[in-house]
C-alpha positions as CSV (number, residue, x, y, z in Angstrom):
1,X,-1.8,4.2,-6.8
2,X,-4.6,2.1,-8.5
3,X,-6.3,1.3,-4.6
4,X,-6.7,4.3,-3.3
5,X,-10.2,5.0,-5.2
6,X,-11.1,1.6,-3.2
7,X,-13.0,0.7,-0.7
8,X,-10.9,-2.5,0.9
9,X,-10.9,-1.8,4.7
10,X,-13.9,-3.6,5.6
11,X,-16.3,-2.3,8.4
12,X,-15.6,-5.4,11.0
13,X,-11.8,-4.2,10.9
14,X,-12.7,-1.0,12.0
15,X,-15.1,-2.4,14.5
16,X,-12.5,-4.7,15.7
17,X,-9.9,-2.1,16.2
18,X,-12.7,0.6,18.2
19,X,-13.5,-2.4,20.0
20,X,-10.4,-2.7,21.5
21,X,-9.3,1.2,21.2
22,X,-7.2,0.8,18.9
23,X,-7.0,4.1,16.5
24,X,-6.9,3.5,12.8
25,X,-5.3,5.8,10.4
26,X,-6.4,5.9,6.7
27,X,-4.5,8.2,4.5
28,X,-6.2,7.0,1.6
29,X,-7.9,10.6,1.8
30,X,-4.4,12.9,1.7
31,X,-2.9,10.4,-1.3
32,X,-5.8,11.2,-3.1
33,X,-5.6,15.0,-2.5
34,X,-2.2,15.0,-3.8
35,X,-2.5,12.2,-6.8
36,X,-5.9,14.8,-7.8
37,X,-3.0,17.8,-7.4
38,X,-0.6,16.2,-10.0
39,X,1.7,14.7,-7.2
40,X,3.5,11.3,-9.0
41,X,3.1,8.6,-5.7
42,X,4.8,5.7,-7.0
43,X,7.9,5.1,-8.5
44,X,8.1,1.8,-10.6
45,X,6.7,-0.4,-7.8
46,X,7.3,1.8,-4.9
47,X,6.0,5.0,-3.2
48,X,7.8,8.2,-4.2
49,X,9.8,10.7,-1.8
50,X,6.7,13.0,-2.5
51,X,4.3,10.0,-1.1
52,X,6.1,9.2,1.6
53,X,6.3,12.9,2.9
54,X,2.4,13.1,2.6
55,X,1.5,9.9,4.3
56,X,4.3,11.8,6.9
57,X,2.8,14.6,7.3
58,X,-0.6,12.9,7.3
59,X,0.5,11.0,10.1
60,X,1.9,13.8,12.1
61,X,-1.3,15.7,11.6
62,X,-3.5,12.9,13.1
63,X,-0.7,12.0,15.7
64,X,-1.1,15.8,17.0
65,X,-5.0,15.5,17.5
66,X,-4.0,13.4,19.5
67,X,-4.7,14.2,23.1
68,X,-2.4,13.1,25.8
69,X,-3.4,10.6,28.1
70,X,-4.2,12.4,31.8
71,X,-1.2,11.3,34.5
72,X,-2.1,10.3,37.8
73,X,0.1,12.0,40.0
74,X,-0.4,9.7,43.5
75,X,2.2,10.4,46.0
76,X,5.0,13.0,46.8
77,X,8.0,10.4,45.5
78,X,9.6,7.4,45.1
């Protein structure tokens, strides 16, 4: 995976997306980790099993740091 050594996600897209609280996930960081490992990410033209698992589990990770929203409980029903 030739872009994952680059820096393409500009600054004012990040800006933009904490601007409106929108979370952005780059998993540049965990591909890399596992191309640097040996891991082969692409087949032909498209990601491998192996990839897609890491950018998986990448996502799961980040997902679970996630804390949940508080619930306001306001009244006793419907």
């Amino acid at each position: 995976m030739r872009d994952l050594d680059a820096d393409f996600r500009a600054p004012a897209f990040d800006a933009a997306c904490a601007l409106d609280g929108v979370r952005c996930l780059d998993l540049r960081p965990v591909l890399r980790d596992a191309r640097d490992r040996g891991v082969d990410l692409l087949e032909v033209t498209h990601w491998s099993p192996e990839a897609h698992a890491i950018a998986a589990a990448g996502l799961v990770k980040a997902l679970q740091a996630i804390e949940p929203p508080a619930v306001a409980v306001s009244g006793s029903g419907p």
